[in-house]
KOLMARGU-688170 format. One record per residue (C-alpha): residue in three letters; x, y, z. Coordinates in pm, whole numbers, plus 50000, padded with zeros to 5 digits. Layout:
N
ALAXYZ ...
// end
This chain:
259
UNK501055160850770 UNK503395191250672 UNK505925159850528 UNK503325145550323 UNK501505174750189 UNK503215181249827 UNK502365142049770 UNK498595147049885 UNK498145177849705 UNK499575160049376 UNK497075131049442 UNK493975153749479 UNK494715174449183 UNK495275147948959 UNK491515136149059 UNK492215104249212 UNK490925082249548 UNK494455071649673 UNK494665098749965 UNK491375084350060 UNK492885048650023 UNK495595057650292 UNK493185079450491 UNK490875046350539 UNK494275020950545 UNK494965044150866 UNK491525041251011 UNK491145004850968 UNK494555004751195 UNK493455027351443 UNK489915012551499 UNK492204974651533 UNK494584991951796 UNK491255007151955 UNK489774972352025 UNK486724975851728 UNK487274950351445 UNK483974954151322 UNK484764987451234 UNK488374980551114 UNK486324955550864 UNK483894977750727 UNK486905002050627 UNK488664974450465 UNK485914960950267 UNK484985004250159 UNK488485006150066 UNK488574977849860 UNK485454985849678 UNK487395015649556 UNK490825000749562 UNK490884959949542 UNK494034965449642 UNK493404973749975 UNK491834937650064 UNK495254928750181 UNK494924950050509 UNK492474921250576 UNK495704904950709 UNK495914927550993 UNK493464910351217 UNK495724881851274 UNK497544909251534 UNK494114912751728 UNK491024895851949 UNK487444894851806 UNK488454880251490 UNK485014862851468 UNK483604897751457 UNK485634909651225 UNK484774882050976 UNK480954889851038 UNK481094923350993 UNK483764922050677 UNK480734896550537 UNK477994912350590 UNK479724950250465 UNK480784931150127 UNK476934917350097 UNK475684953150151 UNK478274975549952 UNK477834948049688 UNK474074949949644 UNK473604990149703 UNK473795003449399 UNK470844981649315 UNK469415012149481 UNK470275036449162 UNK470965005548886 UNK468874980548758 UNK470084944448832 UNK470774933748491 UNK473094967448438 UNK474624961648803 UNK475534923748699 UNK476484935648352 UNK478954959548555 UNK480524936448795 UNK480934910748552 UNK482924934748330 UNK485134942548635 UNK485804907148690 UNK486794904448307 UNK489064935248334 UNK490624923848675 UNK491344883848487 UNK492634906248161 UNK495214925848352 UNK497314946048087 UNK500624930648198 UNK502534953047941 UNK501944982548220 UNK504914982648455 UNK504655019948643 UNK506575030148957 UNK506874997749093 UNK509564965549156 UNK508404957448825 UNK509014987348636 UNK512224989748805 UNK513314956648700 UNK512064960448349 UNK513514999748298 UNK516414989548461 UNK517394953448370 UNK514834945448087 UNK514324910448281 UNK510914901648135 UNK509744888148426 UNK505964878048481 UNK504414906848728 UNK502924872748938 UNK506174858248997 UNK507244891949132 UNK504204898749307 UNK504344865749448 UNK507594873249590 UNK506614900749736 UNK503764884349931 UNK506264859750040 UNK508804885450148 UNK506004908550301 UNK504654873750510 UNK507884857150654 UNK507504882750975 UNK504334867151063 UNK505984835851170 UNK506994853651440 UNK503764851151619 UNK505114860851967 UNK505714892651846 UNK501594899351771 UNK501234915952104 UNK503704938452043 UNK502404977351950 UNK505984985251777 UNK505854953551551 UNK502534960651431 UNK503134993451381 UNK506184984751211 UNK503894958451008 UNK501224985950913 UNK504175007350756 UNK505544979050528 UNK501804976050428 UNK501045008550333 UNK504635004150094 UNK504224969650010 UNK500734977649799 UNK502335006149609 UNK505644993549501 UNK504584957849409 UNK501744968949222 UNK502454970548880 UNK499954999148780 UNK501655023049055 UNK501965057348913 UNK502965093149059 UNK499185097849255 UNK499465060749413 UNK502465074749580 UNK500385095349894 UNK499955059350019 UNK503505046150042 UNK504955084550122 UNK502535079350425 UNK504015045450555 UNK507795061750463 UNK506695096250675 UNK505455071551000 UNK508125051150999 UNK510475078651005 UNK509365096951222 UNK509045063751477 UNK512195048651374 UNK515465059151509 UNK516355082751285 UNK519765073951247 UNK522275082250961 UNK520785054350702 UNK517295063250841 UNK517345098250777 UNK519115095450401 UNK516505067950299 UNK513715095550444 UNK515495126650236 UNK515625106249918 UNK511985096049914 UNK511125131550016 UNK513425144349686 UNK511965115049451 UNK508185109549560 UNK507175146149738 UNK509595169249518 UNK509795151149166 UNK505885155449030 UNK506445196549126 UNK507485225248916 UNK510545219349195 UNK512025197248863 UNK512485206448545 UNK510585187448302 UNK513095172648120 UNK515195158248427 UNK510935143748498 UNK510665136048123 UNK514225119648019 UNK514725100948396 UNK512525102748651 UNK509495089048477 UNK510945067948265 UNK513595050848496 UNK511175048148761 UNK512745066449032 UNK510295069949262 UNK510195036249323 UNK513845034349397 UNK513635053149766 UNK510005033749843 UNK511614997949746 UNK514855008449952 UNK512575017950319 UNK510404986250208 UNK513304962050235 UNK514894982350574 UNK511674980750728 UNK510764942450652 UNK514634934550789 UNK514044955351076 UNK510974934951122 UNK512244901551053 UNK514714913951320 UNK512154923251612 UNK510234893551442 UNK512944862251526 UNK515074880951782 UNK514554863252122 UNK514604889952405 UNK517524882552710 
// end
C-alpha cells in the first residue's frame, strides 16, 4: 500500500475511476482464488461498465472450476447493469446513449498514442504503426503462456498471470495516461514484492517507482515532466520492461517440465 500510494493519490486527485479499476481487477482475483466465480463475474462485468477495458480479466476463469457459473452470472450481471439505468432514463435516451458509446468505441481517435507501447514506438521511432497491429501483438504475446495448461493449478503461475494483466491493459492501451498508471504500478508493486527480488528485479522495481510513483509529483521539476517525461513517454518505459520479464518468467514456469 505504502509503495503504491503517490500513484493512488495522483489517480484520485485527478478525478478518475482507475484506482477503483485495480481495486475491483484485485477482487475479481481474490473471489476466483476463493472458489466464488459468480462473484469474480459480477466484478468483471462492474468493472467493465466503467472501464471496457477490464473485460479481458474475463480470461481468468480458464485457471478455475465452476466456469458454467461464472458464465451465468457474468450474463445475467451484463443484462441487469445494462438495463438499470432504465430506472433514472427513459428508454429512448438510454438507447440514444449506448448507441453513441458504440459509435465512439468503432471511431477510436487513433491519433492518441499516451503512455503506452504505442506512444513509445511512435515518440521514439515515429513507426506509424496501426494501434491494432500492436494491440494484437500484445494479445498474442500476453496469450502464448496459456498453452501451458498444466500449469493452471498452479497458485504462483496465476498469480504471476494476474500481474502481467493488471500491466498488459495499461501499457497496450493506447489512451494510457499518468492516472491509468495506479493499475499497472499495482501489478509492478505485487510482483515485486513476490518475485525474487534479485539484482534485475529490484532495478526494474526502483525505475518504475522513479518514473510512474515519483514523475507526476512536485518530486520533478516541470520542465524535466514537460520537455521528457511526458512527451517521450517514460512511464511506459519501466511498465513495458516488468511486462516483458514477467511474461518470460511465465513462459518459463509455463513450458518448463519439472524433474
Amino acid at each position: 500500500f505504502w509503495l503504491i500510494l503517490s500513484v493512488l493519490i495522483s489517480s484520485i486527485q485527478s478525478c478518475q475511476s482507475n484506482a477503483l479499476m485495480a481495486a475491483l481487477l484485485i477482487y475479481s482475483f481474490s473471489m476466483m482464488e476463493s472458489g466464488k466465480p459468480g462473484t469474480a463475474a459480477f466484478l468483471i462485468i462492474l468493472a467493465s461498465f466503467i472501464k471496457i477495458f477490464s473485460l479481458a480479466a474475463l480470461i481468468l476463469i480458464l485457471f478455475y472450476p465452476g466456469k458454467i457459473r461464472f458464465m451465468i452470472s457474468a450474463l445475467v450481471s451484463m443484462i441487469i447493469l445494462l438495463t438499470l439505468p432504465i430506472l433514472v432514463v427513459p428508454f429512448e435516451q438510454l438507447k440514444y446513449l449506448y448507441e453513441s458509446w458504440g459509435k465512439l468505441l468503432a471511431e477510436d481517435q487513433t491519433y492518441i498514442h499516451g503512455f503506452s507501447v504505442t506512444g513509445i514506438l511512435e515518440t521514439w521511432l515515429h513507426a506509424g504503426i496501426s494501434n491494432k497491429i500492436i494491440q494484437l501483438t500484445g494479445i498474442v504475446l500476453f496469450c502464448i503462456p496459456l498453452l501451458g495448461y498444466k500449469k493452471y493449478g498452479d497458485p504462483f503461475f496465476r498469480k504471476l498471470f494476474f500481474f502481467s494483466l493488471l500491466i498488459w491493459v495499461v501499457i497496450f492501451n493506447h489512451r494510457a495516461e499518468s492516472p491509468t498508471y495506479i493499475i499497472a504500478m499495482t501489478g509492478i508493486t505485487a510482483w515485486f514484492l513476490t518475485s525474487s527480488k534479485k539484482t534485475l528485479q529490484i532495478g526494474l522495481f526502483i525505475l518504475s517507482f522513479i518514473l510512474i510513483a515519483l514523475s507526476p509529483t512536485d518530486l520533478f521539476p516541470k520542465s524535466l515532466k514537460n520537455n521528457f517525461i511526458v512527451p517521450y513517454c517514460l512511464m511506459a518505459v519501466p511498465a513495458i520492461l516488468c511486462w516483458l520479464h514477467i511474461q518470460l518468467e511465465l513462459y518459463k514456469v509455463a513450458f518448463t517440465t519439472p524433474k
